[in-house]
C-alpha positions as CSV (number, residue, x, y, z in Angstrom):
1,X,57.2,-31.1,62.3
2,X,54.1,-30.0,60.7
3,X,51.0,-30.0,63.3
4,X,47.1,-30.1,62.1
5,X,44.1,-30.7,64.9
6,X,42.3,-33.7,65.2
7,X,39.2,-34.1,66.6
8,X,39.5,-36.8,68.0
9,X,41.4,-34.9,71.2
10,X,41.1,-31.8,70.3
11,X,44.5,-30.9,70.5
12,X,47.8,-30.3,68.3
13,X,48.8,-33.4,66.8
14,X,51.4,-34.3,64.0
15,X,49.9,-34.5,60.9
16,X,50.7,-37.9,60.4
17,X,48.2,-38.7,63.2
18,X,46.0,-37.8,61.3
19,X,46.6,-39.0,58.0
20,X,46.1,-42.4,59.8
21,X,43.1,-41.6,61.3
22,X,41.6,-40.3,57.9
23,X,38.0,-40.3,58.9
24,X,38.9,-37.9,61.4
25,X,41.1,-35.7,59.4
26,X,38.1,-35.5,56.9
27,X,35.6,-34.9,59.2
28,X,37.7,-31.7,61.0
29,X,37.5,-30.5,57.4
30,X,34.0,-31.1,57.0
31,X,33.4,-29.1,59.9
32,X,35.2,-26.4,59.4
33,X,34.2,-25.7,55.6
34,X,30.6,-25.9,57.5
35,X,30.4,-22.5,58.9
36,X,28.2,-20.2,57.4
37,X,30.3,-17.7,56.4
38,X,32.8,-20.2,54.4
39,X,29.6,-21.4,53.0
40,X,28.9,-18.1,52.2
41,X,32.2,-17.0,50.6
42,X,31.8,-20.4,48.2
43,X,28.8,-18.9,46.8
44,X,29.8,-15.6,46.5
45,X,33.2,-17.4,44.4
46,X,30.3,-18.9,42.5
47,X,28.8,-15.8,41.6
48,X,31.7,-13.9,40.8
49,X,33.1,-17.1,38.7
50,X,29.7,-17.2,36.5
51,X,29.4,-13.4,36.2
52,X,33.0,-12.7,35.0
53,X,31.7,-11.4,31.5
54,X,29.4,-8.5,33.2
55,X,31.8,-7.5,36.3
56,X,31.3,-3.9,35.6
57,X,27.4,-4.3,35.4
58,X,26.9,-6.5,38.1
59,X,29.3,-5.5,40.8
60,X,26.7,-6.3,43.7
61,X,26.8,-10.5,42.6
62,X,30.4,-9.5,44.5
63,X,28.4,-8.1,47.4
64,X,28.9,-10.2,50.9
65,X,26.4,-8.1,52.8
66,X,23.9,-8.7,49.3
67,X,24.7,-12.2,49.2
68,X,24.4,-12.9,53.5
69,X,21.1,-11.0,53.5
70,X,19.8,-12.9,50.7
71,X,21.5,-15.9,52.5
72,X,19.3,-15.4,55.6
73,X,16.4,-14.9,53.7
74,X,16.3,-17.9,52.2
75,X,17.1,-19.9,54.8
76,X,15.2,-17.7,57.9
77,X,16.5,-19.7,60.7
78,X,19.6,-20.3,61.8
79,X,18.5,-24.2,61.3
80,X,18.2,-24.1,58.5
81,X,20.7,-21.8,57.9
82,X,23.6,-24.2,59.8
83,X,21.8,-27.5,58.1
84,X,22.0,-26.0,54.5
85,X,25.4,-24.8,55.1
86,X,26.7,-28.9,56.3
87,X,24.9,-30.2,53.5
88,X,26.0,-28.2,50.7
89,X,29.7,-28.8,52.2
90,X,29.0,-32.4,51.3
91,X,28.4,-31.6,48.0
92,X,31.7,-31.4,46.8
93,X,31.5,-30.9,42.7
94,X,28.8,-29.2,40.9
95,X,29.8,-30.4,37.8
96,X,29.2,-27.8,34.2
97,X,27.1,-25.3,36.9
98,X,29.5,-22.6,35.9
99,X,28.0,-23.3,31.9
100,X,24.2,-23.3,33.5
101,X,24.8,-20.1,35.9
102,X,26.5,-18.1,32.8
103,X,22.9,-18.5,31.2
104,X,20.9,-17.9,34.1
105,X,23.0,-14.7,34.6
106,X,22.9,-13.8,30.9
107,X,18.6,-13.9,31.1
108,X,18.8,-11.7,33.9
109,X,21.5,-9.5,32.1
110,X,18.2,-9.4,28.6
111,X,15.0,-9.2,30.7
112,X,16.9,-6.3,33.0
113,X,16.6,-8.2,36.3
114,X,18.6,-7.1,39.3
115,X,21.2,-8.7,40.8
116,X,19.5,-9.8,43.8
117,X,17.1,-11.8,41.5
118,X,20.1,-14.3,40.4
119,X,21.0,-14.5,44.1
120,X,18.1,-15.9,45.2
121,X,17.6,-18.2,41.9
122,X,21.4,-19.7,42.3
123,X,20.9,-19.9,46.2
124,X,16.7,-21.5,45.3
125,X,18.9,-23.5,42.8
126,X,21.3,-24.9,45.6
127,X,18.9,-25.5,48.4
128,X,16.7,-27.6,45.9
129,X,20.1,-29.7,45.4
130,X,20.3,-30.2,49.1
131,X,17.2,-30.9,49.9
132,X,17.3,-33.6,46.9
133,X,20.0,-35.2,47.8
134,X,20.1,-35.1,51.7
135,X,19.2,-38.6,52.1
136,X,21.9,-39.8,49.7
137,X,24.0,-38.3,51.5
138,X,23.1,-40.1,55.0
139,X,24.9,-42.9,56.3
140,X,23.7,-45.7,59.0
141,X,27.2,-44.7,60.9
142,X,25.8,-40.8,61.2
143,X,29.0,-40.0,58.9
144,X,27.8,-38.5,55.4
145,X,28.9,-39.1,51.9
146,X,30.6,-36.5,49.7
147,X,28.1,-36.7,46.6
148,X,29.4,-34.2,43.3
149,X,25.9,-33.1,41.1
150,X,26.0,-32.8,37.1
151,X,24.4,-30.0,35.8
152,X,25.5,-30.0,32.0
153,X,21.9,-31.6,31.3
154,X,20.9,-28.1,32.0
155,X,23.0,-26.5,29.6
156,X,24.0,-28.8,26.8
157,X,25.6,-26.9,23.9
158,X,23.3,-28.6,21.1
159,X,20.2,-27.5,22.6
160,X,20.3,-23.4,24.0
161,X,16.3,-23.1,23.5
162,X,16.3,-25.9,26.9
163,X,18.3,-23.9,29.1
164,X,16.4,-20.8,28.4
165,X,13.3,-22.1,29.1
166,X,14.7,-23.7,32.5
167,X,16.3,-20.4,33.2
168,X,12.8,-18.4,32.5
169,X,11.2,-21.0,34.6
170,X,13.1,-20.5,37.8
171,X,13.5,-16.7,37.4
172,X,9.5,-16.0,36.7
173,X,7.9,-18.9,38.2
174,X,10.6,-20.5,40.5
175,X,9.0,-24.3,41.3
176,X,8.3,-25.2,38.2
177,X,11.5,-24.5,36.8
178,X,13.5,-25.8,39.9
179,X,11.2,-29.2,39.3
180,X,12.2,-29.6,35.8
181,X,16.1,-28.6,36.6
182,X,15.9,-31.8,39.1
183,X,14.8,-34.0,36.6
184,X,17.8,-33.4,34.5
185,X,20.5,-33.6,37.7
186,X,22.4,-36.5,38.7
187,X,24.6,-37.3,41.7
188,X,26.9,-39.7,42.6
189,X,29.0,-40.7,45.3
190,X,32.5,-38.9,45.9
Protein backbone atom coordinates (compact mmCIF):
# COMPACT_ATOMS: atom_id res chain seq x y z
CA UNK A 1 0.00 0.00 0.00
CA UNK A 2 1.44 3.22 -1.15
CA UNK A 3 1.32 6.02 1.81
CA UNK A 4 1.49 10.01 1.08
CA UNK A 5 0.76 12.72 4.12
CA UNK A 6 -2.23 14.60 4.31
CA UNK A 7 -2.55 17.61 6.02
CA UNK A 8 -5.49 17.31 7.11
CA UNK A 9 -4.05 14.99 10.25
CA UNK A 10 -0.86 15.19 9.66
CA UNK A 11 -0.11 11.73 9.60
CA UNK A 12 0.61 8.64 7.11
CA UNK A 13 -2.42 7.97 5.19
CA UNK A 14 -3.12 5.76 1.97
CA UNK A 15 -2.90 7.62 -0.91
CA UNK A 16 -6.26 7.09 -1.90
CA UNK A 17 -7.25 9.27 1.16
CA UNK A 18 -6.03 11.64 -0.36
CA UNK A 19 -6.88 11.47 -3.86
CA UNK A 20 -10.37 11.95 -2.38
CA UNK A 21 -9.62 14.78 -0.50
CA UNK A 22 -7.85 16.53 -3.47
CA UNK A 23 -7.86 19.98 -2.09
CA UNK A 24 -5.72 18.65 0.49
CA UNK A 25 -3.50 16.58 -1.53
CA UNK A 26 -2.81 19.81 -3.55
CA UNK A 27 -2.37 22.06 -0.98
CA UNK A 28 0.46 19.57 0.89
CA UNK A 29 2.13 20.12 -2.52
CA UNK A 30 1.74 23.60 -2.52
CA UNK A 31 3.39 23.81 0.65
CA UNK A 32 6.00 21.92 0.19
CA UNK A 33 7.25 23.26 -3.36
CA UNK A 34 7.00 26.60 -1.12
CA UNK A 35 10.23 26.44 0.70
CA UNK A 36 12.79 28.72 -0.28
CA UNK A 37 15.21 26.56 -1.26
CA UNK A 38 12.87 24.46 -3.83
CA UNK A 39 11.98 27.84 -4.97
CA UNK A 40 15.41 28.45 -5.36
CA UNK A 41 16.45 25.31 -7.13
CA UNK A 42 13.43 26.14 -9.82
CA UNK A 43 15.24 29.17 -10.69
CA UNK A 44 18.45 28.00 -10.79
CA UNK A 45 16.70 25.05 -13.41
CA UNK A 46 15.57 28.21 -15.20
CA UNK A 47 18.88 29.54 -15.58
CA UNK A 48 20.70 26.66 -16.50
CA UNK A 49 17.67 25.72 -19.08
CA UNK A 50 17.96 29.30 -20.80
CA UNK A 51 21.77 29.41 -20.71
CA UNK A 52 22.43 25.93 -22.24
CA UNK A 53 24.22 27.61 -25.38
CA UNK A 54 26.96 29.52 -23.11
CA UNK A 55 27.55 26.68 -20.23
CA UNK A 56 31.20 27.02 -20.50
CA UNK A 57 31.02 30.98 -20.32
CA UNK A 58 28.55 31.28 -17.74
CA UNK A 59 29.17 28.60 -15.27
CA UNK A 60 28.16 30.82 -12.20
CA UNK A 61 24.09 31.11 -13.76
CA UNK A 62 24.75 27.30 -12.15
CA UNK A 63 25.83 28.89 -8.91
CA UNK A 64 23.37 28.12 -5.81
CA UNK A 65 25.38 30.26 -3.38
CA UNK A 66 25.31 33.21 -6.65
CA UNK A 67 21.77 32.59 -7.19
CA UNK A 68 20.62 32.43 -2.93
CA UNK A 69 22.69 35.65 -2.41
CA UNK A 70 21.16 37.29 -5.22
CA UNK A 71 17.88 35.65 -3.95
CA UNK A 72 18.17 37.40 -0.52
CA UNK A 73 18.93 40.53 -2.00
CA UNK A 74 16.14 40.92 -3.86
CA UNK A 75 13.85 40.01 -1.55
CA UNK A 76 15.75 41.37 1.90
CA UNK A 77 13.39 39.92 4.32
CA UNK A 78 12.61 36.77 5.07
CA UNK A 79 8.82 38.09 4.28
CA UNK A 80 9.27 38.67 1.56
CA UNK A 81 11.46 36.18 0.90
CA UNK A 82 8.70 33.19 2.15
CA UNK A 83 5.77 35.41 0.39
CA UNK A 84 7.62 35.48 -3.11
CA UNK A 85 8.60 31.97 -2.74
CA UNK A 86 4.29 30.84 -2.17
CA UNK A 87 3.42 33.00 -4.84
CA UNK A 88 5.70 32.12 -7.53
CA UNK A 89 4.77 28.34 -6.54
CA UNK A 90 1.26 29.29 -7.76
CA UNK A 91 2.49 30.25 -10.86
CA UNK A 92 2.65 27.05 -12.42
CA UNK A 93 3.61 27.66 -16.40
CA UNK A 94 5.66 30.45 -17.65
CA UNK A 95 4.70 29.89 -21.00
CA UNK A 96 7.70 30.72 -24.15
CA UNK A 97 9.98 32.34 -21.03
CA UNK A 98 12.71 29.94 -21.98
CA UNK A 99 12.55 31.93 -25.77
CA UNK A 100 12.55 35.50 -23.76
CA UNK A 101 15.37 34.43 -21.12
CA UNK A 102 17.69 33.00 -24.19
CA UNK A 103 17.60 36.72 -25.43
CA UNK A 104 18.00 38.37 -22.21
CA UNK A 105 20.99 36.01 -21.68
CA UNK A 106 22.26 36.46 -25.22
CA UNK A 107 22.40 40.80 -24.52
CA UNK A 108 24.23 40.16 -21.53
CA UNK A 109 26.54 37.51 -23.44
CA UNK A 110 27.12 41.13 -26.45
CA UNK A 111 27.23 44.07 -23.98
CA UNK A 112 29.83 41.82 -21.61
CA UNK A 113 27.56 41.87 -18.52
CA UNK A 114 28.20 39.47 -15.68
CA UNK A 115 26.35 36.80 -14.66
CA UNK A 116 25.02 38.16 -11.61
CA UNK A 117 23.40 40.99 -13.89
CA UNK A 118 20.92 38.21 -15.52
CA UNK A 119 20.24 36.95 -12.00
CA UNK A 120 18.90 39.82 -10.76
CA UNK A 121 16.97 40.81 -14.19
CA UNK A 122 15.27 37.10 -14.34
CA UNK A 123 14.60 37.20 -10.49
CA UNK A 124 13.40 41.51 -11.08
CA UNK A 125 11.49 39.71 -13.97
CA UNK A 126 9.73 37.08 -11.67
CA UNK A 127 8.90 39.24 -8.66
CA UNK A 128 7.26 41.84 -11.10
CA UNK A 129 5.06 38.65 -12.21
CA UNK A 130 4.10 38.00 -8.63
CA UNK A 131 3.48 41.06 -7.58
CA UNK A 132 1.16 41.50 -10.86
CA UNK A 133 -0.67 38.74 -10.44
CA UNK A 134 -1.00 38.21 -6.58
CA UNK A 135 -4.53 39.27 -6.46
CA UNK A 136 -5.56 36.95 -9.23
CA UNK A 137 -4.33 34.55 -7.54
CA UNK A 138 -6.48 35.22 -4.21
CA UNK A 139 -9.54 33.45 -3.44
CA UNK A 140 -12.55 34.48 -0.94
CA UNK A 141 -11.96 30.72 0.68
CA UNK A 142 -7.97 31.93 1.50
CA UNK A 143 -7.10 28.92 -1.03
CA UNK A 144 -5.17 30.44 -4.22
CA UNK A 145 -5.47 29.68 -7.79
CA UNK A 146 -2.63 28.17 -9.95
CA UNK A 147 -2.39 30.94 -12.76
CA UNK A 148 0.39 29.92 -15.88
CA UNK A 149 1.82 33.50 -17.54
CA UNK A 150 2.62 33.91 -21.48
CA UNK A 151 5.58 35.47 -22.24
CA UNK A 152 5.97 34.74 -26.11
CA UNK A 153 4.65 38.47 -26.60
CA UNK A 154 8.05 39.24 -25.38
CA UNK A 155 9.84 37.35 -27.78
CA UNK A 156 7.79 36.72 -31.00
CA UNK A 157 9.93 35.38 -33.85
CA UNK A 158 8.67 38.07 -36.49
CA UNK A 159 9.75 40.97 -34.52
CA UNK A 160 13.72 40.46 -32.74
CA UNK A 161 14.24 44.43 -32.67
CA UNK A 162 11.10 44.19 -29.70
CA UNK A 163 12.65 41.83 -27.47
CA UNK A 164 15.93 43.65 -27.63
CA UNK A 165 14.68 46.71 -26.70
CA UNK A 166 12.72 45.05 -23.73
CA UNK A 167 15.77 43.18 -22.88
CA UNK A 168 18.04 46.60 -22.91
CA UNK A 169 15.31 48.13 -20.91
CA UNK A 170 15.40 45.86 -17.98
CA UNK A 171 19.19 45.30 -17.95
CA UNK A 172 20.06 49.24 -18.11
CA UNK A 173 17.16 50.86 -16.78
CA UNK A 174 15.16 48.07 -14.98
CA UNK A 175 11.41 49.73 -14.45
CA UNK A 176 10.88 50.87 -17.46
CA UNK A 177 11.61 47.80 -19.19
CA UNK A 178 9.79 45.54 -16.46
CA UNK A 179 6.68 48.06 -17.20
CA UNK A 180 6.60 47.49 -20.78
CA UNK A 181 7.31 43.52 -20.37
CA UNK A 182 3.86 43.64 -18.13
CA UNK A 183 2.01 45.16 -20.76
CA UNK A 184 2.64 42.30 -23.14
CA UNK A 185 1.99 39.30 -20.28
CA UNK A 186 -1.08 37.54 -19.82
CA UNK A 187 -2.28 35.03 -17.23
CA UNK A 188 -4.92 32.74 -16.89
CA UNK A 189 -6.32 30.44 -14.54
CA UNK A 190 -4.73 26.86 -14.19
Amino acid sequence: MRFNVCLEVGAPEPIDHCAKNREHLDDYVIKEASSIALVQERIRRLLQEASREWDTRRRSLNNMVLINDAFATVFATSTTQDEFALQFTHICKLDYGKRFFVRLIEYCEREHKDDIDVIYSILGILKRITITYAAMMRTESGRKHLIGVELNALAPIDFPEKTARIVELIIRSHYPGLTWMMSDVPAWYF
